[in-house]
C-alpha positions in Angstrom: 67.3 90.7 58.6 70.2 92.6 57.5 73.4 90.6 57.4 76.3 91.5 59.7 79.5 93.2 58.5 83.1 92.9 59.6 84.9 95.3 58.4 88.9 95.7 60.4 91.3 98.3 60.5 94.9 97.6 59.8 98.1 99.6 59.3 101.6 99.7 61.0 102.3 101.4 64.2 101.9 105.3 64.6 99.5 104.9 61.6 96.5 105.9 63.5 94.1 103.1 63.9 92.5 103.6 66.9 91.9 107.2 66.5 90.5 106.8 63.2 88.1 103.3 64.2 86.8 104.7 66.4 86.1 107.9 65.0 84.4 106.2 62.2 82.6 103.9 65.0 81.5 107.2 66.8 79.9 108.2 63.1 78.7 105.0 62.4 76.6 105.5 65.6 75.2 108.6 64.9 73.9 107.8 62.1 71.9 105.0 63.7 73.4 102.1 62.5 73.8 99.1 64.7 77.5 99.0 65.5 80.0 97.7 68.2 83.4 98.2 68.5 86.5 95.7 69.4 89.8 95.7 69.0 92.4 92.9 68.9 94.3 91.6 70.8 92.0 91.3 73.4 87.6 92.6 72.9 87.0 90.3 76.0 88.3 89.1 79.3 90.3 86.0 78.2 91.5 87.6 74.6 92.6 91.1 77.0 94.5 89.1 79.6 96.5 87.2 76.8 97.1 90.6 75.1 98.5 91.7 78.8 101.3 88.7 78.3 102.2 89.5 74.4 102.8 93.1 75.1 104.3 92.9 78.4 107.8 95.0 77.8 108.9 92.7 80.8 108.3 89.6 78.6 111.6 89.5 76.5 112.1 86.4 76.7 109.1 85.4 74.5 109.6 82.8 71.5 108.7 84.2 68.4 106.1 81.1 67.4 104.5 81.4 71.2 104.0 84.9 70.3 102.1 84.0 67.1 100.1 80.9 68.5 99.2 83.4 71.4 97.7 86.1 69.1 95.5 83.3 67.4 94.7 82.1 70.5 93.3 85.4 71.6 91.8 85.9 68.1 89.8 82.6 68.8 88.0 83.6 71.5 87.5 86.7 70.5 86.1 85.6 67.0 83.9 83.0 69.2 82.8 85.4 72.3 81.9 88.4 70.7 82.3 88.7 66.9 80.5 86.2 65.3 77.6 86.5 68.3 77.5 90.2 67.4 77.3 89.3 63.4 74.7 86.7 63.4 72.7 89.7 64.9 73.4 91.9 62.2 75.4 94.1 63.5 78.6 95.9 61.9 81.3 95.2 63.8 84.1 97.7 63.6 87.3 96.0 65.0 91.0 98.1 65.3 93.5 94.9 64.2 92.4 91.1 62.9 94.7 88.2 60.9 96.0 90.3 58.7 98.3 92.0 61.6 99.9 88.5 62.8 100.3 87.8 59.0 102.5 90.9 58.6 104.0 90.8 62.3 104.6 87.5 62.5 105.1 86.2 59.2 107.1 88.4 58.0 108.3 91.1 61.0 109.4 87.6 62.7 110.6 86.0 59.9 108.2 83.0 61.0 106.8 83.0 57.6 103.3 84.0 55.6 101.6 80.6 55.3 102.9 79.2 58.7 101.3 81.9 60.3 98.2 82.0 58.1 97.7 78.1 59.0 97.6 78.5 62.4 95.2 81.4 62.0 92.7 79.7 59.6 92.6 77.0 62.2 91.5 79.9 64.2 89.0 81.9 62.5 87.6 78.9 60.1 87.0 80.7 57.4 85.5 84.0 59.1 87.8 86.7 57.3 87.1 90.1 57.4 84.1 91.8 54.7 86.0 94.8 54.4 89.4 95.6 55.7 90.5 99.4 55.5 95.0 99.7 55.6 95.8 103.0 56.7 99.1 103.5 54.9 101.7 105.4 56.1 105.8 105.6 56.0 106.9 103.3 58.3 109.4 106.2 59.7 106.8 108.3 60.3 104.7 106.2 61.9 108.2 104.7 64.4 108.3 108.9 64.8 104.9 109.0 66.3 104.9 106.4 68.7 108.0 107.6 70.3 106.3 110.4 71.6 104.2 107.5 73.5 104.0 107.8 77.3 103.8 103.7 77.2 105.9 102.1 74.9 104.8 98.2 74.6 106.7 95.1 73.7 106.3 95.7 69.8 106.6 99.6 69.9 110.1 98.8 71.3 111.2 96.6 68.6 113.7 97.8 66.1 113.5 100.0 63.2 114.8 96.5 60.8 111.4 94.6 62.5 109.3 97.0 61.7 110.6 98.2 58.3 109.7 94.2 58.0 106.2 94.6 59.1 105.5 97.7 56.3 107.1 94.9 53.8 104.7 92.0 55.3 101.6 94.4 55.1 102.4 94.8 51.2 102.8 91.5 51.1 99.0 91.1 52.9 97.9 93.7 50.3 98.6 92.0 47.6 96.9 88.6 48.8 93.8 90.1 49.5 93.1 93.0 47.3 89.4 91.8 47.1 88.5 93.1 50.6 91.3 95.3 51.6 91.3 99.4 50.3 94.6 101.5 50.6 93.3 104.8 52.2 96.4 107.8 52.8 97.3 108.0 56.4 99.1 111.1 56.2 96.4 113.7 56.4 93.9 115.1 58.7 92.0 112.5 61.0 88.6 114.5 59.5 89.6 113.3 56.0 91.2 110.3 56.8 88.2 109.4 58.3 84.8 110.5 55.5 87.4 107.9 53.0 87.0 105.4 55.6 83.4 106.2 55.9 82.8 106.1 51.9 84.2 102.5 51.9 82.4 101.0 54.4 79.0 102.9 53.9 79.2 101.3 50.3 79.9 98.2 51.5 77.0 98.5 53.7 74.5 98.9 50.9 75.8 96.4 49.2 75.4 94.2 51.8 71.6 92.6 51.7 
């Protein structure tokens, strides 16, 4: 049987990863591959209530290192309920956000730091990184423009412009780390072609993959 393949979507707010996940997902699909889709945080009931708390604007009062320890706690169960289940199937499991967001968030948008947050996260995921990660890069002040236009602004979206010029500097931080699996595609284009570079990636991954 054909391995499973995890393959994530990152990129800084307004960059367009959920539009462009699951547009690749919808292909995916068609072509009759065996595919599901998650996102993080949340995928399941226990991982989506936690991601209620962490992005609850009311929630100001939130410590940056509970923040962080609740992401990985939602990645956990997540990784456990549905991921690795859906993997050990062989499926291809397209999911919008993994590590590499509480790496660049918290490690460096909250000046927690890189490696305290990767600990707590490899306690997490034991080992079970992505396959393929595609970063959908994009100016950071283009991508703060687009999600004030949001009807529903969460916790993060309202952080300032110095966090998340922070986060675009974590993510090349992240970049750098894990060149191996990670592919820099332009976010500034069309979804359509935004999304056959996507494709190419991961349908070569795919048939590498036996």
């Amino acid at each position: 049987m054909r391995k499973g393949l995890f393959v994530t979507f990152e990129g800084p707010d307004g960059s367009g990863k959920t539009t462009i996940s699951t547009n690749v997902y919808q292909q995916l699909l068609t072509e009759g591959y065996d595919v599901i889709y998650t996102r993080e945080p949340g995928g399941i009931d226990i991982a989506e209530q936690i991601r209620r708390i962490i992005l609850d604007p009311k929630n100001t009062a939130m410590d940056v290192k509970t923040e962080a320890l609740l992401y990985a706690a939602s990645r956990r169960q997540h990784l456990i309920e549905k991921v690795l289940p859906a993997l050990a199937e062989g499926k291809i499991v397209i999911c919008d956000r993994f590590i590499d967001s509480s790496l660049a968030y918290q490690g460096i948008g909250r000046q927690i730091g890189l490696d305290a947050v990767l600990a707590i996260n490899e306690f997490a995921i034991e080992g079970n990184y992505p396959d393929c990660t595609i970063f959908l890069d994009i100016d950071p002040l283009e991508g703060l423009s687009r999600i004030s236009n949001r009807h529903y602004r969460d916790r993060l979206d309202r952080e300032t412009q110095e966090f998340h010029m922070r986060v675009a500097q974590g993510y090349l931080e992240v970049l750098s780390k894990y060149r191996h699996r990670m592919t820099v595609v332009d976010a500034n284009r069309p979804v359509e072609d935004i999304v056959k570079d996507a494709l190419v990636v991961i349908l070569k991954r795919i048939e590498s993959n036996v």
